[in-house]
C-alpha positions as CSV (number, residue, x, y, z in Angstrom):
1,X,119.2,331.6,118.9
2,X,120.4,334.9,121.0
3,X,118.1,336.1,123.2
4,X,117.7,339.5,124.2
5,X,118.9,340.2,127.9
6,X,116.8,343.2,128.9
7,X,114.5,342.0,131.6
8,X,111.0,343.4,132.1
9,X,109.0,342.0,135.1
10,X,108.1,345.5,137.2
11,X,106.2,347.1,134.5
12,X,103.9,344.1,134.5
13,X,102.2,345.2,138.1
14,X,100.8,348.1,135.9
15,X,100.1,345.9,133.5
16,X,97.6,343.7,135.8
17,X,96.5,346.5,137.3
18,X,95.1,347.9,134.2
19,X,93.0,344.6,133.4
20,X,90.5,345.6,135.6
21,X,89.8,348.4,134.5
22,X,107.6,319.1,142.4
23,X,105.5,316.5,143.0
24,X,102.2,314.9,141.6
25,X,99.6,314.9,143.8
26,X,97.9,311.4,142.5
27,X,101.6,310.2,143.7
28,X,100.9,311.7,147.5
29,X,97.2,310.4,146.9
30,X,98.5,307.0,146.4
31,X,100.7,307.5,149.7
32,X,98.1,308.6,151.6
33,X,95.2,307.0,150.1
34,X,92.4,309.0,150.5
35,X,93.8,312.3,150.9
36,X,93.2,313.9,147.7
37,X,89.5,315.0,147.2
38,X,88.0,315.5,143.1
39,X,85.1,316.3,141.8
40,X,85.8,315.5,138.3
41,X,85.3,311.8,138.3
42,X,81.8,311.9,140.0
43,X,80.7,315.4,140.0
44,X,80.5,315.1,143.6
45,X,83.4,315.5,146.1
46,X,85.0,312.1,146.2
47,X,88.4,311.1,147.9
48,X,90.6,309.7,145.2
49,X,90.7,306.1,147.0
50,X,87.0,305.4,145.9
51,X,87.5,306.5,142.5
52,X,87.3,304.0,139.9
53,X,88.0,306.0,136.7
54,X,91.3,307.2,135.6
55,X,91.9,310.5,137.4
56,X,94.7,312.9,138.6
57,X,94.8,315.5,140.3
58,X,97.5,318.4,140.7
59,X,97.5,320.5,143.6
60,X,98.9,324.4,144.4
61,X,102.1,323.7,145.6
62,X,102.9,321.4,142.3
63,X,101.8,324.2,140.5
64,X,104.3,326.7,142.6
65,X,107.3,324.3,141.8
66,X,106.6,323.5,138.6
67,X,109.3,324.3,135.6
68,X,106.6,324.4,133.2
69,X,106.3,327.8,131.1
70,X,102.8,326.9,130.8
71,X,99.3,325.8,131.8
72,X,99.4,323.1,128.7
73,X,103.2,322.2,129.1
74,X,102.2,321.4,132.6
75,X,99.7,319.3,131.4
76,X,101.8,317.4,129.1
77,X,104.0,315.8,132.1
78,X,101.1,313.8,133.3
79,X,101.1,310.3,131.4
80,X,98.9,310.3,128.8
81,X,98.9,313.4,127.8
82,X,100.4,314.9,124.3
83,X,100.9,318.9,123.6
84,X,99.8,320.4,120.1
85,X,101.1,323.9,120.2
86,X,101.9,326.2,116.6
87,X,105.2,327.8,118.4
88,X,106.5,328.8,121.4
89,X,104.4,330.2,125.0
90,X,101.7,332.1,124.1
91,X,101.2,330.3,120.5
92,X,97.8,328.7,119.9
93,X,97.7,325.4,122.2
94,X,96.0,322.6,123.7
95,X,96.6,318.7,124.6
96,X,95.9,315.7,123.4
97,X,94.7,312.7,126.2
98,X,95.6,309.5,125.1
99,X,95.7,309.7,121.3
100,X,92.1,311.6,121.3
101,X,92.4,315.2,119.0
102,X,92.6,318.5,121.2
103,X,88.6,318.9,119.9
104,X,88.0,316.0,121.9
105,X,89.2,317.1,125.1
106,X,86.6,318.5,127.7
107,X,88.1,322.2,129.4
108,X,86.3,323.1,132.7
109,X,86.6,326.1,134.7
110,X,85.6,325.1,138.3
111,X,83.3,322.4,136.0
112,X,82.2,325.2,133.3
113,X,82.5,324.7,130.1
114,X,84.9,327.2,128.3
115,X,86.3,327.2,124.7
116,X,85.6,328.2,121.6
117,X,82.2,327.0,119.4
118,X,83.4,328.1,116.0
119,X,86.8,325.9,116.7
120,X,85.4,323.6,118.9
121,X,88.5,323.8,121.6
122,X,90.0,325.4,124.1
123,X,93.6,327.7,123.6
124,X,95.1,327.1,126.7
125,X,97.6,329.4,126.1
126,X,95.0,332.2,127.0
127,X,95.2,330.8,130.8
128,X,98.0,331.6,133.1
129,X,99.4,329.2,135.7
130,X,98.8,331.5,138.2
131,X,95.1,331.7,137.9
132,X,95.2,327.9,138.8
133,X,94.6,326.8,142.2
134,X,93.9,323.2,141.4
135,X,93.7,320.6,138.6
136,X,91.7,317.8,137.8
137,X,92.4,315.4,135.2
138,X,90.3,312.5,133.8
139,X,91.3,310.4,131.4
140,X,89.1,308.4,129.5
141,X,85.3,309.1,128.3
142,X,83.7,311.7,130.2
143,X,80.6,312.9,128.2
144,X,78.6,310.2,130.5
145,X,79.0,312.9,133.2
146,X,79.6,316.2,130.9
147,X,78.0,315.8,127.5
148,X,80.0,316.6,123.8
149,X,83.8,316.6,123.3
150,X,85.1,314.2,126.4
151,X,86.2,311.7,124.0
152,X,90.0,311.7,125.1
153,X,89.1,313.0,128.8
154,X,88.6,316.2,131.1
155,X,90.5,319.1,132.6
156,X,88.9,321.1,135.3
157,X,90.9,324.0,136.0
158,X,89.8,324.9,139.3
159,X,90.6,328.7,140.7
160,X,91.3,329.5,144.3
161,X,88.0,330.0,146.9
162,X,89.1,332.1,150.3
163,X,89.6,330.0,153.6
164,X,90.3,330.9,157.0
165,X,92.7,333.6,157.7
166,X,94.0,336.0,155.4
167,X,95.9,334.8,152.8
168,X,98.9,337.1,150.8
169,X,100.9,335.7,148.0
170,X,102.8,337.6,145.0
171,X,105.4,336.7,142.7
172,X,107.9,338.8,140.3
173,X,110.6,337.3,137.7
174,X,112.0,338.2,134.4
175,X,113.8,336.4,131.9
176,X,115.7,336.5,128.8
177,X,113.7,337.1,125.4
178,X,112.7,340.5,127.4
179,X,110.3,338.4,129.6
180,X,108.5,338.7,132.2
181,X,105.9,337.7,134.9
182,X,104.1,339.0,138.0
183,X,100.9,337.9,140.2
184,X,99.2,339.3,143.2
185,X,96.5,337.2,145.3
186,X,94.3,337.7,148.3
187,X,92.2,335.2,150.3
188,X,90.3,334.7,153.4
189,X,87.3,334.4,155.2
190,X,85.5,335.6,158.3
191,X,82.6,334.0,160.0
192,X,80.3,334.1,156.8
193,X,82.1,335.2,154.0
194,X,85.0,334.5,152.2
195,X,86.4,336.0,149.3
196,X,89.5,335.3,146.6
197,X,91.3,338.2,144.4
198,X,94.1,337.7,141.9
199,X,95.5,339.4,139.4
200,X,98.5,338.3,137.1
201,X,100.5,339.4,133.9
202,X,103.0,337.9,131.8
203,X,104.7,339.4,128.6
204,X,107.7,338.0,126.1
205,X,109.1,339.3,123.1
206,X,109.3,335.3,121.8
207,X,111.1,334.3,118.7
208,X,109.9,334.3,115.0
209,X,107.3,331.3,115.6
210,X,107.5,329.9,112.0
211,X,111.3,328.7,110.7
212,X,112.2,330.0,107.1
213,X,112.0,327.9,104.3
214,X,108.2,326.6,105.8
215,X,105.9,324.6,103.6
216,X,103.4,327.7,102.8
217,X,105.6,330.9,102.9
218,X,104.5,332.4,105.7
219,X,107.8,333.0,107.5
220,X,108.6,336.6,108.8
221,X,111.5,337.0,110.7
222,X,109.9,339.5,113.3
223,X,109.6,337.9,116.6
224,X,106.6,336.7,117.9
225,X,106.1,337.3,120.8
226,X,102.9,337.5,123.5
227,X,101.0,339.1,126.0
228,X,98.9,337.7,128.8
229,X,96.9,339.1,131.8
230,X,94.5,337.2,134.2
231,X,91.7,338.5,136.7
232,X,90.1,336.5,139.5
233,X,86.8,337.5,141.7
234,X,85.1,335.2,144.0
235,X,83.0,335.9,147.0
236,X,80.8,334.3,149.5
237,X,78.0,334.1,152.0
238,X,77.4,330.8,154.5
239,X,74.5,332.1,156.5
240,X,74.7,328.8,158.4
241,X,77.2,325.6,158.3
242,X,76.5,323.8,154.6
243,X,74.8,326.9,153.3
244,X,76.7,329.2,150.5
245,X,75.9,331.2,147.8
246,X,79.1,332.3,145.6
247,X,79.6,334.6,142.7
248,X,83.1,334.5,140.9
249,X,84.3,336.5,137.8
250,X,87.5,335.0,135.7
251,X,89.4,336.9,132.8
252,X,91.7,336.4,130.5
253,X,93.3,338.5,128.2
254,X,95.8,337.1,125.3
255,X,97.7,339.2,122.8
256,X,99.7,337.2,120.3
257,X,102.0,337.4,117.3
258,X,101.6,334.9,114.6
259,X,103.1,334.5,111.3
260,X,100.8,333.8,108.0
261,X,99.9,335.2,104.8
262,X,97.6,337.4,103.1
263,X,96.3,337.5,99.3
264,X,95.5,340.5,98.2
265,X,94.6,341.4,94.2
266,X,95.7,341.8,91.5
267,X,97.7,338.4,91.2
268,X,96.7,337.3,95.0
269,X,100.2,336.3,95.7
270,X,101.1,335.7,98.9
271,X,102.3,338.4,101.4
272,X,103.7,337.4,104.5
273,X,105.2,340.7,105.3
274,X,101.8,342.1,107.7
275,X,102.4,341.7,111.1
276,X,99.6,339.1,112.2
277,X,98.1,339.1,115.6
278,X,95.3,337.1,118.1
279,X,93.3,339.0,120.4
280,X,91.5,335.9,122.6
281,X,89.5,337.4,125.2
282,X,87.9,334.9,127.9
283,X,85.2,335.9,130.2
284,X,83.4,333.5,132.5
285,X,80.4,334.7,135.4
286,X,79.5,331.8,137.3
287,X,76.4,332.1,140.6
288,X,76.1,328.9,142.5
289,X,74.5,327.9,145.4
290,X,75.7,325.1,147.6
291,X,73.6,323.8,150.3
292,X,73.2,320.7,152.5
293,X,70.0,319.5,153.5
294,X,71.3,316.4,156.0
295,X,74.1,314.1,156.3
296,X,73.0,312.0,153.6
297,X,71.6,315.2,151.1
298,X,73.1,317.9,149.4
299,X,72.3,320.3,146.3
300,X,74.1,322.4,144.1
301,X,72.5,325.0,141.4
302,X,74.4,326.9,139.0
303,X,74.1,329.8,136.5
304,X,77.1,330.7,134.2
305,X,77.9,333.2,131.5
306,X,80.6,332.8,129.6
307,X,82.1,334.9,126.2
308,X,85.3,333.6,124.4
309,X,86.1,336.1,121.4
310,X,89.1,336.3,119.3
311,X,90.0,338.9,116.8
312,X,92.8,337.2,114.2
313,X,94.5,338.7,111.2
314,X,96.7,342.0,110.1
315,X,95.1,344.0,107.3
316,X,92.1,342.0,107.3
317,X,90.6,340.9,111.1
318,X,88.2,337.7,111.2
319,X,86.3,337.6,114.7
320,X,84.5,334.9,116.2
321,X,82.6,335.3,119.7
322,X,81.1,332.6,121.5
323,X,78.3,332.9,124.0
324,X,77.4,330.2,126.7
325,X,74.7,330.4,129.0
326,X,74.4,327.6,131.0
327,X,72.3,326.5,133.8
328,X,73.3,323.2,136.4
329,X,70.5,321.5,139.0
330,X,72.0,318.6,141.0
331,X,71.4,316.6,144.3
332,X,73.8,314.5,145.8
333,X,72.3,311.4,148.1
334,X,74.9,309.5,150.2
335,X,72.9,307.4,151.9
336,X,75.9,305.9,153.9
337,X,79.5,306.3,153.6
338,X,80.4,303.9,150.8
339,X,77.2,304.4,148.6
340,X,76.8,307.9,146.5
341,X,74.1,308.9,144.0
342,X,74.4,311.9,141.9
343,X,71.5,313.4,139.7
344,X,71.5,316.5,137.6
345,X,70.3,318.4,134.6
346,X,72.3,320.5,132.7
347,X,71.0,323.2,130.1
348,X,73.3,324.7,128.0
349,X,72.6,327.4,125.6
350,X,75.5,328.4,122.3
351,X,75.5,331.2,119.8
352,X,78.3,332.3,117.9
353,X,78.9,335.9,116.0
354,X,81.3,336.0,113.4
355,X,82.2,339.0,110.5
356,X,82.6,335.5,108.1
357,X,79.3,333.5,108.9
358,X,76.1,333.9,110.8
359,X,74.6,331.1,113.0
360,X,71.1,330.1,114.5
361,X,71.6,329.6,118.4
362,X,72.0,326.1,119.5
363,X,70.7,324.3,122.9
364,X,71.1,321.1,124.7
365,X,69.8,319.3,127.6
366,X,71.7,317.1,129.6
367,X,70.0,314.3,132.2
368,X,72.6,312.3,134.3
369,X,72.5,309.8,136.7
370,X,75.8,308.5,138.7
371,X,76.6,306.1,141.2
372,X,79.4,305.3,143.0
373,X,79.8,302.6,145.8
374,X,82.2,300.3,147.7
375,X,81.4,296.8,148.6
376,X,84.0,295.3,150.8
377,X,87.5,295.5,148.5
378,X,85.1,295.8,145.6
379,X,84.8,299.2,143.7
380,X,81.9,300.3,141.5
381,X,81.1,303.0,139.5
382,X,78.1,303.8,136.8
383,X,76.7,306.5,134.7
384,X,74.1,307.5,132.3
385,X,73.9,310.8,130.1
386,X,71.2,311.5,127.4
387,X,71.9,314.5,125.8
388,X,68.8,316.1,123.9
389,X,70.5,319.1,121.2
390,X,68.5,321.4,118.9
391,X,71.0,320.9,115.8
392,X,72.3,317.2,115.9
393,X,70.5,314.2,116.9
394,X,70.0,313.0,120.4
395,X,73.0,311.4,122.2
396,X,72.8,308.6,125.1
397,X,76.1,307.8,126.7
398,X,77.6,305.5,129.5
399,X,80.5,304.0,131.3
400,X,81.0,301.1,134.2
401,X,83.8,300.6,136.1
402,X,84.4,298.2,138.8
403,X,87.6,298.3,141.1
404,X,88.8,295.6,143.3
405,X,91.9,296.0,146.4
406,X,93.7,292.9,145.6
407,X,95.8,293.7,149.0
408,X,97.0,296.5,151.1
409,X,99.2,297.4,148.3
410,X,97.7,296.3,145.2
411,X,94.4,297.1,143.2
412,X,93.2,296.3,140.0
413,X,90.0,298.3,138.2
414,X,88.3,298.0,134.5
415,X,86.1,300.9,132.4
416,X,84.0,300.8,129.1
417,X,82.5,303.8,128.3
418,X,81.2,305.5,125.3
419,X,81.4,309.5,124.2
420,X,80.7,312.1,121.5
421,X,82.1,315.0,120.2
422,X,79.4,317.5,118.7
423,X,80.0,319.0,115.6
424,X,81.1,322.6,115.5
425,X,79.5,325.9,114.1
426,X,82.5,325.9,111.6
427,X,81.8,322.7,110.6
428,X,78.0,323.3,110.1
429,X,77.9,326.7,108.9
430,X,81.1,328.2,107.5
431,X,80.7,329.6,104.0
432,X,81.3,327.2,101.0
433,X,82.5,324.1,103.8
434,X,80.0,323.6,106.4
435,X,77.3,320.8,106.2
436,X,74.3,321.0,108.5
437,X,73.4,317.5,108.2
438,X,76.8,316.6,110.3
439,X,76.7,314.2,112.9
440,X,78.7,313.6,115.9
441,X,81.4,311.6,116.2
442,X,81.3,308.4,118.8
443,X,83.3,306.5,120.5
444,X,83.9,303.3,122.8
445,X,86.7,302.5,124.7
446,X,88.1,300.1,127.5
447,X,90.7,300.6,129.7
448,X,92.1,298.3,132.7
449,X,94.7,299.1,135.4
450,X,96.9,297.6,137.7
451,X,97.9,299.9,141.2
452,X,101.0,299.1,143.8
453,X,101.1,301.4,147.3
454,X,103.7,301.0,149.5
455,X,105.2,303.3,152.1
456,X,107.5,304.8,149.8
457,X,107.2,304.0,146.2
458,X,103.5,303.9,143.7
459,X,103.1,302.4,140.5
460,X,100.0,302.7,138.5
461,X,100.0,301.0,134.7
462,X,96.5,301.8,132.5
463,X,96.2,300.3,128.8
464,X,93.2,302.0,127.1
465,X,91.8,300.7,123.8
466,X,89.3,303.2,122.4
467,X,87.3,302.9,118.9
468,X,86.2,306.3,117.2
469,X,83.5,306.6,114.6
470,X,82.4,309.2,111.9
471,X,85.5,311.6,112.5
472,X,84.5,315.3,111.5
473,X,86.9,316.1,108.3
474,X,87.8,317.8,104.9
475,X,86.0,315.6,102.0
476,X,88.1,316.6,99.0
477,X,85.0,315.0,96.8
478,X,82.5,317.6,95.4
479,X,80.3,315.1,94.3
480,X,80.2,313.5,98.3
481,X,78.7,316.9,99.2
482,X,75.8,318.7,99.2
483,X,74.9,320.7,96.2
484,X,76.9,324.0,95.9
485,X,80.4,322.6,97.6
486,X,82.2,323.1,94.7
487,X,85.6,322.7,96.8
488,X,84.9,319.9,99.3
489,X,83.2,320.3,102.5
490,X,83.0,318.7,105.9
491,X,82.0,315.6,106.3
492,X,81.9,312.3,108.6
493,X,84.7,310.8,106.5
494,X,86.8,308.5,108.7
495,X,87.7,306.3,111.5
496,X,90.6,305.7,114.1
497,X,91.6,303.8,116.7
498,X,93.4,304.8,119.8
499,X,95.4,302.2,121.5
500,X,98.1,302.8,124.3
501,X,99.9,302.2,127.7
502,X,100.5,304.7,130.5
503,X,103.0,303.6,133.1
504,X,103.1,306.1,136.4
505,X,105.3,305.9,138.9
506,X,106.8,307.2,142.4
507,X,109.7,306.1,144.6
508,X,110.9,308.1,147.7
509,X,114.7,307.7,148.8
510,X,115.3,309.9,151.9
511,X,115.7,313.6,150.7
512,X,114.9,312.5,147.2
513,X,111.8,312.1,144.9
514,X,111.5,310.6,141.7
515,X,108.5,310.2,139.3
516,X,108.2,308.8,136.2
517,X,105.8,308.8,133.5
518,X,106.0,306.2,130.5
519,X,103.6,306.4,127.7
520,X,103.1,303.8,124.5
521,X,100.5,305.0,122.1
522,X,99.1,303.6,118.3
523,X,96.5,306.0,117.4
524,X,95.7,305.1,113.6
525,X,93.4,306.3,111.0
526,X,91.5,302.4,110.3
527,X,91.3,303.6,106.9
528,X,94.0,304.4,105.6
529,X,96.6,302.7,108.7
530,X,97.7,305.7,109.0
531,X,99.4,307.4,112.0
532,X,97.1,310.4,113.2
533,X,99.2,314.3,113.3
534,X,101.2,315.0,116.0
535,X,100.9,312.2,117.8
536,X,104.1,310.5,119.0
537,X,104.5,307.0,119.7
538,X,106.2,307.1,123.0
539,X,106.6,310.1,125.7
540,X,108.5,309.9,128.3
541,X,108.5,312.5,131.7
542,X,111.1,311.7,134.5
543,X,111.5,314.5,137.5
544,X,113.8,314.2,140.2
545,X,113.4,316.8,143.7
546,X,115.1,316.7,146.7
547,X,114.3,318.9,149.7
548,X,116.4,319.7,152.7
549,X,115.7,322.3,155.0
550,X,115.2,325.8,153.3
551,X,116.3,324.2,149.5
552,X,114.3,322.7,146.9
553,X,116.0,321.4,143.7
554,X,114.1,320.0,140.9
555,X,114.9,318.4,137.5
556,X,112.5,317.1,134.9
557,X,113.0,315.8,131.5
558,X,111.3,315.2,128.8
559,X,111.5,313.1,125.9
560,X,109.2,313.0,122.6
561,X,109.6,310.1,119.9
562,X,108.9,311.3,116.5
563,X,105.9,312.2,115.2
564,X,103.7,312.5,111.8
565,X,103.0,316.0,110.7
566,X,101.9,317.6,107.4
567,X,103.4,315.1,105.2
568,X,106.9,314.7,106.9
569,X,108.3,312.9,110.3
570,X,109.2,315.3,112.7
571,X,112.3,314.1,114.8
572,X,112.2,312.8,118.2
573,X,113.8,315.3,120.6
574,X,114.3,315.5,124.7
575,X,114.1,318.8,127.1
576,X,116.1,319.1,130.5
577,X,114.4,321.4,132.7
578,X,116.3,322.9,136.1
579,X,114.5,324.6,138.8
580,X,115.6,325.6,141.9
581,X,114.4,327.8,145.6
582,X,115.5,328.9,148.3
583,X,113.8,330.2,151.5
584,X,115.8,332.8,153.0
585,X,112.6,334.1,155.2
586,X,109.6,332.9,156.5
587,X,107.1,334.3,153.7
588,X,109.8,335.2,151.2
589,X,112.0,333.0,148.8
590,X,114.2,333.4,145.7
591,X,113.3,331.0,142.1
592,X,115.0,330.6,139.4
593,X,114.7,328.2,136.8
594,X,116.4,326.7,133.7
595,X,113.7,325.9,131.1
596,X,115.3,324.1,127.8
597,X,118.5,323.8,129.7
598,X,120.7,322.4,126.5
599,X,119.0,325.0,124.0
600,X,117.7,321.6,121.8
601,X,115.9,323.3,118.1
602,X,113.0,320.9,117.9
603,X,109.7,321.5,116.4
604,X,106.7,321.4,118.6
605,X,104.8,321.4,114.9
606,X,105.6,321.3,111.1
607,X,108.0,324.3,110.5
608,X,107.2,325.9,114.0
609,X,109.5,326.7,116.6
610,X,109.9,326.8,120.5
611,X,112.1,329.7,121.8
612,X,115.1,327.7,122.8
613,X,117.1,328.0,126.1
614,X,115.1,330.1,128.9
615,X,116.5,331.3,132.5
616,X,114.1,333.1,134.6
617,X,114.8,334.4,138.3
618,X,112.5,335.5,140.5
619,X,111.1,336.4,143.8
620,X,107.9,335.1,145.6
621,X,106.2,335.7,148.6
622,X,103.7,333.9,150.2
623,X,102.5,334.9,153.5
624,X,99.8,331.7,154.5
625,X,98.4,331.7,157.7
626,X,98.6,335.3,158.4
């Protein structure tokens, strides 16, 4: 490849401006157990030491260090956890947990469902990194605690909330392919309120996404390249201590080049010349009160509205637009400091507009029960979910675990737990395909882990066995659908199971930090023993940091085993990423980083392509505790 040189990163403070008009931290958990608090795995704030399920959670300064280009290639580090992206940054994405298909991950913004209803999934190439303040992973079954599509896991992306004195932070860097990137934050709090801006913008001229000579002609040689800009509001009042009322407003704003084909008469050949675009707009409006009653009681009430709409096409522009409105009620009892009871209700409402397909509203009503509770060195955890939906029929779901502190340093712990995914509009409704008389598909799973803390070294190993029934495909059989499905239609047509190994680890050796993160996976189709798309066999992640003084150096590679795709094995292939900083003033410090460091031409997908060797150099300021 030959990138262009020209860098770009000041125009992007316009850019954001005009919108409104490294280290894990489960590996610091594990060294300090108990200093990581989540939310994900209980719905309550829980320290990490007391959980039982599978969680992780990532925390701002990973995020600052990080070499990742992306929200999802950041994800993709943690152990089981696969990327499925159609190109490059900026290219339709999403991850995989543990085998599970990118519809059956769960996406929470600070725990509000976002996505798409018409595809069923989140593109997290419409979120920047520097939106993020915090992430929370679960992997395993979640819809016990969140309802549809937490078959493979959670991610709760969580976004910054002001505390204590003002907070300033910035960052602007360019980079080869005429890219560029630039943020702006502001956080704080007085007495009673506190309040959180950001802004950020990112922009790359890419390469062409698809390679020639792809298997449906849609190359153009044009590059593809992307557009994204970010806007954060949130604001506060605590008229007394465990009081608050909060509104917050997130944006996102993603402009994308794509290649593909159109068919227009008279012989409906296929033209790949038009130049094909996404316009993904993400809007989320979330009101919550928090408030504690006692030391054993505390409530939380939520109102959200969120839109998701995406315009795709050249000459002729599909758009789908969600609409979520959704309402939380919950009450958190702690009756003691090792027994917690969570109860909620959640009420979601979904309605899709599209130019191709019109859809009656949907609603569901979620009732959840949780406990979580510590007897001794014994762990246990519990919940219950029934799920009442207007379209599809009534869902009840569960999951135990039970933990148990062998020693100091070692643990063991055990889940089973069932989930759904709920079908989507597409699949219901869309013209000449959708079938309303779809169910959901289910699943049940086990997993069991094994944990080692020391002083300076972790190791956490989880093998997950995990069943799923009546998988939502393409039934090439007219006469298995309804009446009028001349070519096929959707249909509850197979079943797979998902079988792996995750192997985690941390050692400390003075200056020096390495982590490690080993992943085994079988995920089959039962029917046919076939391997399921893009899912590789074995993943490996291995990032080395040393510190001293005002230095950080990092290194992390990355190594993918081959992988079914379309009809053909896609090759194995390994990524060296090099970042580096330097503080050369109290607030201030320089970044660079190496992304792709040996140029390696891999395909993230069938006849897609990444953009090759990237160097970025940049300038950050962060001014905490001002």
């Amino acid at each position: 490849m030959s990138p262009h040189s020209t860098l770009r990163p000041a125009r992007l403070l316009l850019a954001c401006a005009s919108l409104t008009s490294s280290l894990p931290v489960w590996a610091q958990a594990q060294a300090t157990p108990g200093s990581a608090v989540q939310v994900i795995g209980t719905r309550a704030p829980t320290a990490l030491n007391r959980m039982v399920a599978d969680v992780v959670v990532i925390d701002r300064d990973r995020i600052r260090a990080t070499s990742a280009d992306s929200l999802e290639d950041l994800l993709r580090r943690e152990g089981g956890m696969q990327l499925s992206r159609n190109g490059g940054p900026g290219q339709s994405a999403s991850v995989m947990i543990r085998g599970s298909a990118a519809s059956n991950t769960l996406v929470l913004i600070d725990g509000v469902r976002i996505g798409s209803a018409t595809l069923g999934q989140t593109d997290l190439a419409a979120i920047s990194l520097a939106q993020v303040e915090r992430i929370e992973i679960m992997r395993g079954p979640g819809s016990s605690l969140y309802g549809a599509d937490a078959i493979g896991g959670v991610v709760n992306i969580v976004t910054r909330r002001g505390d204590g004195a003002a907070y300033v932070s910035g960052n602007l860097a360019g980079g080869n392919h005429r890219s560029g990137e630039a943020s702006v934050a502001v956080s704080g709090s007085t007495e009673a309120f506190d309040y959180a801006l950001g802004l950020s913008g990112e922009t790359s001229d890419g390469v062409s996404a698809v390679l020639p000579g792809d298997l449906f002609g849609v190359y153009n040689r044009d590059d593809d390249g992307f557009s994204r800009y970010g806007l954060s509001l949130a604001g506060g009042y605590s008229w007394q201590k465990g009081q608050r009322i909060g509104l917050s407003y997130s944006a996102s704003r993603l402009r994308s080049q794509f290649d593909s084909a159109e068919y227009p008469p008279p012989n409906f050949a296929p033209d790949a010349s038009p130049d094909f675009r996404n316009r993904l707009t993400t809007q989320l409006t979330t009101l919550q009160y928090q408030g504690t009653l006692s030391s054993e009681w505390a409530n939380l009430l939520r109102a959200s509205y969120q839109t998701d709409q995406l315009q795709s096409g050249a000459n002729v522009v599909s758009r789908y637009d969600t609409t979520r409105r959704q309402l939380t009620a919950q009450t958190t009892w702690t009756p003691s400091a090792q027994h917690q009871w969570v109860a909620a209700v959640d009420l979601l409402t979904e309605s899709i507009h599209s130019s191709d397909y019109q859809a009656p509203e949907r609603d569901n009503t979620g009732l959840i029960v949780g406990y979580t509770g510590r007897f001794g060195a014994q762990k246990l955890q519990a919940d219950l979910r029934w799920d009442h939906n207007s379209v599809y029929q009534n869902q009840t779901t569960g999951k135990l675990g039970w933990g148990m502190d062998l020693s100091e340093s070692w643990s063991v712990r055990a889940v089973a737990g069932t989930a759904f995914r709920a079908p989507t509009f597409n699949d219901l409704y869309f013209p000449n395909f959708g079938v309303t008389t779809l169910q959901p598909e289910r699943s049940r799973s086990v997993e069991a882990g094994l944990n080692y803390q020391a002083a300076q070294s972790s190791v956490a190993a989880t093998a997950y066995y995990n069943k799923v029934s009546d998988l939502i495909g393409y039934q090439p059989d007219p006469n298995q659908c309804p009446p009028g499905l001349n070519f096929g239609c959707a249909a509850n047509t197979s079943r797979a199971l998902l079988q792996g190994l995750t192997l985690q680890g941390l050692q400390q050796w003075g200056q020096f930090q390495f982590t490690l993160a080993l992943d085994w996976l079988n995920a089959k189709d039962t029917d046919t023993d076939q391997t399921l798309p893009r899912r590789a066999a074995n993943q490996q992640t291995l990032a080395v940091d040393w510190n001293e003084g005002p230095w950080q150096l990092g290194a992390t590679a990355l190594r993918v085993s081959q992988r079914p795709d379309a009809g053909v094995m896609l090759p194995a292939y390994a990524l060296l990423n090099l970042n580096a900083r330097w503080r050369f003033e109290r607030f201030w410090q320089i970044e660079a980083r190496l992304q792709n460091a040996f140029d390696k031409d891999y395909q993230p997908a069938r006849d897609y392509q990444d953009v090759g060797r990237q160097f970025w150099l940049g300038l950050r300021y962060d001014g905490k505790g001002l």
